[in-house]
Structure formats: structure tokens, C-alpha cells
N, C-alpha and C positions, 0 to 999 in steps of 0.2 A: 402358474395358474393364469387362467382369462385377466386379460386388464384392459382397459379403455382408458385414454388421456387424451385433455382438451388443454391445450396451452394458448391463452390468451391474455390482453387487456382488459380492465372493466372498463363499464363507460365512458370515464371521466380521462380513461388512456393513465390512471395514477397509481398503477397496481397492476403488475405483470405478474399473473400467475397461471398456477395450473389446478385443476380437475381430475381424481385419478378415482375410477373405479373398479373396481376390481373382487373377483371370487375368494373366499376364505376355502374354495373346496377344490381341488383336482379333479377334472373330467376323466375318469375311469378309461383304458382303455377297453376292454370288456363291462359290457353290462350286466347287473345283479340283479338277476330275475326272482323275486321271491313267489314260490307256489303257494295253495290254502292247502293245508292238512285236513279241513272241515268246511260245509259252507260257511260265508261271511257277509255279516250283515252291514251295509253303512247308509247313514242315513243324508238327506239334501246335502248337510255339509262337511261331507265326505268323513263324518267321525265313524268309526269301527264299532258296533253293536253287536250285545251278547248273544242277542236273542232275533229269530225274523219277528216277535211279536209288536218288538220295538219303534218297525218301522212298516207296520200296518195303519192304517183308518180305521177309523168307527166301524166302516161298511166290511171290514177283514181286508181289503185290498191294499195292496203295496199302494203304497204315498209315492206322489211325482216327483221325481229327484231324488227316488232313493234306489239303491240297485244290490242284488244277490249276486257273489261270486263263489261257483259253485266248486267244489274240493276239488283241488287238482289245476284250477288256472291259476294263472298270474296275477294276482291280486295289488303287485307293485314293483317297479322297474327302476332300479337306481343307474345314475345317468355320472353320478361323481361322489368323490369322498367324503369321509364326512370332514367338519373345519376342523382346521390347521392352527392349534392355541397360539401357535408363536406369530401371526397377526395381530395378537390382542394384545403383546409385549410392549413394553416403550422401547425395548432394544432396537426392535423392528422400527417402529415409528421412527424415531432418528436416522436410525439408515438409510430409510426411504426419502425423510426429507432431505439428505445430505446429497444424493443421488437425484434427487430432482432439482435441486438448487442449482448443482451442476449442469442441470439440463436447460435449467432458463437462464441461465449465465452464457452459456455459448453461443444463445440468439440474443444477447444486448452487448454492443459492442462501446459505448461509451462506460468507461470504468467506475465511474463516478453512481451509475443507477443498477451494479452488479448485486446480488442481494446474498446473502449470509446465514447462516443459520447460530441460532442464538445459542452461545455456549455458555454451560452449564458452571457454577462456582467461579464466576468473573465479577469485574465490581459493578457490573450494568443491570438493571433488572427488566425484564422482557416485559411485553407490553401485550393486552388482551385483546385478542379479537372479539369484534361486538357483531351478534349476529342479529340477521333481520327480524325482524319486528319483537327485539326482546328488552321485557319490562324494563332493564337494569340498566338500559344502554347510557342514560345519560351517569349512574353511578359507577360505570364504567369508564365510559369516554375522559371524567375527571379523573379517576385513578390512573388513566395512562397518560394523561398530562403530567400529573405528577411524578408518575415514572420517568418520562423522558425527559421533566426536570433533574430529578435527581441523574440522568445519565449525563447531562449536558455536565452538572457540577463533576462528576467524577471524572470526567476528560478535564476541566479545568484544574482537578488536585493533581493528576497523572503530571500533566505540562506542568504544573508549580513546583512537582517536586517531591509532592506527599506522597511515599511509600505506599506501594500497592496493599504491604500488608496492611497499615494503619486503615485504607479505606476500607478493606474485608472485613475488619475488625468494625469499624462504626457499622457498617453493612450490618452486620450482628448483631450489636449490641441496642442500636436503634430501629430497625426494621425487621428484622427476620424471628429477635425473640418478644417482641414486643407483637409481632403477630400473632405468634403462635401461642401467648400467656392470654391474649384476648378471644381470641378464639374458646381455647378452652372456660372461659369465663362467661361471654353472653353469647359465643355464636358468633358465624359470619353474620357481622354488620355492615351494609353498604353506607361507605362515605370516611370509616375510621381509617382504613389505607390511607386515606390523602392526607390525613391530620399526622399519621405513623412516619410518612414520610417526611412531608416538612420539618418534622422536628431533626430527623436524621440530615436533612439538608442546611439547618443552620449551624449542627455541630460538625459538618463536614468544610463548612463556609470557615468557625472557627481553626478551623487546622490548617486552611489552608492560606489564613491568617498571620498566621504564625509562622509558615516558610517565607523566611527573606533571600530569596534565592536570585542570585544576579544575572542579567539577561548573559545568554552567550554569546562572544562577540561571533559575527558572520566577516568572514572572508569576501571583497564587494571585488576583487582582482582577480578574472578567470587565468588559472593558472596555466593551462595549456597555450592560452594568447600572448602572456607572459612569457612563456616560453621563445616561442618566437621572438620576441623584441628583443630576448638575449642575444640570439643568435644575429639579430642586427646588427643590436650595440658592440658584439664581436667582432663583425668585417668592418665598422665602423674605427672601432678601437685601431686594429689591424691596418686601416687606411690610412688612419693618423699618426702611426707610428713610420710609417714611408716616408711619411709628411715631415715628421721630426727629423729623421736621420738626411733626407734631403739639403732640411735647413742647416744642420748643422754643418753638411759638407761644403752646402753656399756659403757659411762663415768663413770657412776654412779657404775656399778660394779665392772670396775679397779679403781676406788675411794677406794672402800671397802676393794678390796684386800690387800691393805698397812697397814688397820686394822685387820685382820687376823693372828692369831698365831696357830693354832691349823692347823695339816698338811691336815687331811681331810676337815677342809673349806674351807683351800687353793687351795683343790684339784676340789671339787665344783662348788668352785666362777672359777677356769680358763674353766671346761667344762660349764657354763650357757657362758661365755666370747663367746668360739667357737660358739655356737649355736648361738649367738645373731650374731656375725659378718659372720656365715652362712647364718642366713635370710636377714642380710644385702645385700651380695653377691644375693642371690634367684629374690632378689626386684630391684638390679643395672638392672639382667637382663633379668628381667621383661618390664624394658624401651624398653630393643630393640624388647623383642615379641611385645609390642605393637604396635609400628609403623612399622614391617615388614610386621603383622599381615593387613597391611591398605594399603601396596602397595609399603610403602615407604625402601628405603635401607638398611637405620641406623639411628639414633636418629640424626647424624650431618646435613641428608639431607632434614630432616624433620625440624629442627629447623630454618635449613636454610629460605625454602620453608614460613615456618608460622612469623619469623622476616621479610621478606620479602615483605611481604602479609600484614601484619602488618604496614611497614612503607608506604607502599604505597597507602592503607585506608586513613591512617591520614592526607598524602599529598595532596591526592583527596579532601578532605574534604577543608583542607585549602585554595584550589585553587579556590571549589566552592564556598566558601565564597566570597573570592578575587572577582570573574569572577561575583555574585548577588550583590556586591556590585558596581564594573564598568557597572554595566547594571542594576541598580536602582530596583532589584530584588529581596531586603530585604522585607521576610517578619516578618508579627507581633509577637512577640514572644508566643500570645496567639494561631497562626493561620500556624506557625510552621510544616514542615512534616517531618515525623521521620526521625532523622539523621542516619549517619552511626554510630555511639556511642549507639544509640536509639538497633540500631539492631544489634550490638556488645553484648551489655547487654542483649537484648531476647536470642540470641545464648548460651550466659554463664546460663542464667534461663535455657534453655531446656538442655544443659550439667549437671546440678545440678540434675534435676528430673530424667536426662538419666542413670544419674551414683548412685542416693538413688534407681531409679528398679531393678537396677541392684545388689545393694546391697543386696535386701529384697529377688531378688530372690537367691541368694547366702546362705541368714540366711534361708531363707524358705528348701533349699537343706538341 
């Protein structure tokens, strides 16, 4: 069918919507010419009379604005079909808004002002549009305060804890049948909604009362950065272990030295001593090209950073223990999802492979 759309802001730029107008009838592709079987009388306002008498004067003469259509013309011309009920559907309705939501959602590109359409047996209850210049508006205006009180509370039960069923249920029990038993009793009354709801809002407050539910602990150590400092503390590790095997062999050769009597071995064993405790020196600071090399300042700030990061891993960990154990959370040790140890260890695995390529391509050089 024909349709016409205006998508805009209102005044106030507080409300992106849209405007849809549109035909309930199909424009025929051929037109339906209906002939007269007999003359036809109609009078000024084009109503159909049985009689010419009908639409005579006093004086016998035809009245102005009325006209004879004589047997055999066109007395009417249809131009489109007739309406289409399934416009009147709320199936339709929905569709269309869901289809149009879509359409003002793709011109707002901040996600936060994206708009939605209100679905139906959730624990939220929608809110009225008040239209211009009508009686009810301020008995309106308060019942949707009320409303988006009571939504506010139900996001706050959802986060506490309270089962979505228990909300649906007070939803029921306080709102929905307590409407609908007053209704059939005096009638819509404007202003009992806001009283219906509050009451649903303090026993909604009680329940969520009564969830003692323990924050969840948050992970504060991005674990991909953590990653990395593995792979430091790795060539690190790796550095130091040169560093060991070094000193030990400098042991070993001022060991020897004390067994030497001939002046050229003595001379010897003290320049391999220097060379050894030179490569010592090369590899100490080797430590700090490493971690300057990464962003970091000096070895103190790095170590800091990775102890750090380290104990606060663990503490997470323990917390979430803690926190699946106070919320019956435990699962099966067969059925288990990888821990933070789980993926401590894969981090140290890809250190290991990161640091033997690194090796090969070193020997390959």
C-alpha cells in the first residue's frame, strides 16, 4: 500500500521518532467503473435518493448542489480496494513498530540513546503516552512515574539476585490481579494504578531484602598484559640462570687457583676468572635491556608490577572460590572451567616455545 514517513526529533531534540501514514486500501490496477441501471438522484451532500422528488424546491426545480445521473453513466469510480482488516491486527502493530525501531536505530549511532520496543510478559511495565491537550494527562504522567519506579526496583531485584520468576509472580500478584479485580468493581479510576503499584514496590523492596547475596569478586589484573610480563619474567628467569651457571664455574676456577704453582697458570686461571666475571657483568645487565626494552624503567619496577599482578591473581581466585561456594556455584570437578592457574600454565607453555624460537633462530644466525 501507499505510505508516507517523517522521521524526526521533537522540539526539545528528547524524542527521535517517526510519523507513518499510510493507506488501509490497495490502488487497483484497473479501475471499477460502476454504471446506473435507472436514473439517480443525489442530493448537496452527495447522499443517494430514492426519488427526483427528493431533491426538488418548493418552485419543482432541482436544488443547487444536487445533480441526476441518468441510466446508463458512471455514477462512481473506484480508484482502490476496499480495507485490508489485518491493519487493524496488533500482530500488524508490532511488526511495524519492530521494523521501524530498526529504522531509527540505524540513524543513532551512540548506543546508549538506541530505542527498543517493549516486550510483552517481561518484569518491566510500559509506560503511556500522554497526548496533547488530554484531560487525564497529569493522571497519567503520575502513573508512568510509578511505572518507571517500579522498573527501576526490578532491575535492582534482577542485580540482587531475586529470580526473575519470584518478580513475575509479585508482578501478578500485586499489579496485574489487583487491576484487573478493580476494574471490574468501580471502573477505570484514575490515580488507583499509582496506589496498585506502590504497594507491589514495597513487597518487591521486601524480597530483595532478603537476598544476602555477596558482591562478585572482579578480576582488577588485565590478563592479556599479564601475559606478557610472563614472557619477560621468562627471558629474565633464563638470564639468570647463565648468571648461575657462570658463577658457579667462577667457583670452580678460583677453586683451582689455590692448586696452581707454576706462575703462567696462575697467570691463566686469573685472565679466564676476569672473562668469566665479565660475562657475568654483560648478563647482570642484560636484566635491565630487557625490561627497558618493554616499556618498563628498571628491573625494580617491573618486578614490582609482576609480584603485584601476581598476588592479586591468587587473591581473585580465592575470592571466587569463596563467592561459588556462598552462592552454591560449585561446579563438578569433571565439568570445571579453566582456572586462572589453567591459564597461568598456558602462558608459561607459550613462554617456553617463545623463548626455544627464539633460541633456534639465534643458532640458525
Amino acid at each position: 500500500v501507499d505510505c508516507i514517513a517523517a522521521l524526526h526529533h521533537n522540539k526539545t531534540e528528547s524524542n527521535y521518532h517517526i510519523h507513518l501514514i499510510y493507506s488501509e486500501r490497495q490502488r487497483l490496477d484497473e479501475q471499477i467503473k460502476k454504471i446506473a441501471t435507472r436514473n439517480m438522484f443525489f442530493d448537496e451532500r452527495g447522499h443517494h435518493k430514492r426519488t427526483k422528488k427528493e431533491i426538488l424546491s418548493l418552485d419543482g426545480s432541482i436544488r443547487q448542489g444536487c445533480r441526476i445521473i441518468s441510466k446508463g453513466e458512471v455514477y462512481e469510480t473506484a480508484y482502490l480496494s476496499g480495507k485490508n482488516p489485518m491493519f487493524k491486527t496488533k500482530k500488524y502493530a508490532h511488526e511495524v513498530k519492530i521494523l521501524f525501531t530498526d529504522l531509527n536505530n540505524y540513524f543513532i549511532e551512540e548506543e546508549s540513546k538506541k530505542l527498543s520496543v517493549f516486550r510483552q510478559g517481561s518484569v518491566y511495565l510500559a509506560t503511556k503516552k500522554i497526548g496533547k491537550n488530554n484531560p487525564k494527562e497529569a493522571f497519567i504522567w503520575a502513573d508512568n512515574v510509578a511505572r518507571k519506579d517500579w522498573n527501576l526496583k526490578a532491575d535492582e531485584a534482577l542485580v540482587c539476585g531475586v529470580p526473575e520468576e519470584d518478580i513475575m509472580q509479585i508482578k501478578k500478584e500485586y499489579i496485574k490481579e489487583p487491576v484487573k479485580k478493580s476494574i471490574l468493581l468501580m471502573g477505570k479510576k484514575p490515580g488507583f494504578l499509582k496506589e496498585i503499584i506502590h504497594k507491589a514496590i514495597i513487597r518487591l523492596s521486601e524480597s530483595i531484602s532478603s537476598i544476602h547475596r555477596p558482591i562478585e569478586p572482579v578480576l582488577t589484573v588485565d590478563l592479556e598484559e599479564f601475559k606478557e610480563m610472563k614472557v619477560i619474567k621468562k627471558e629474565l628467569d633464563a638470564n639468570q640462570k647463565q648468571i648461575d651457571g657462570l658463577k658457579i664455574k667462577l667457583g670452580d676456577i678460583q677453586n683451582e687457583f689455590a692448586t696452581l704453582y707454576a706462575p703462567w697458570k696462575k697467570t691463566n686461571n686469573l685472565k679466564e676468572q676476569a672473562e668469566t666475571m665479565n660475562q657475568i657483568q654483560d648478563l647482570q645487565r642484560e636484566h635491565g635491556k630487557i625490561v627497558t626494552s618493554k616499556g618498563y624503567q628498571n628491573v625494580q619496577s617491573f618486578m614490582r608490577a609482576y609480584n603485584q599482578s601476581m598476588v592479586a591473581i591468587m587473591q581473585y581466585q580465592d575470592e571466587m572460590k569463596e563467592y561459588r561456594k556462598q552462592n552454591g556455584k560449585e561446579e563438578p570437578e569433571t565439568e570445571k572451567k579453566q582456572s586462572i592457574h589453567d591459564k597461568l600454565n598456558q602462558y608459561k607453555e607459550q613462554a617456553k616455545s617463545s623463548a626455544k624460537s627464539k633460541n633456534e633462530r639465534i643458532f640458525i644466525r
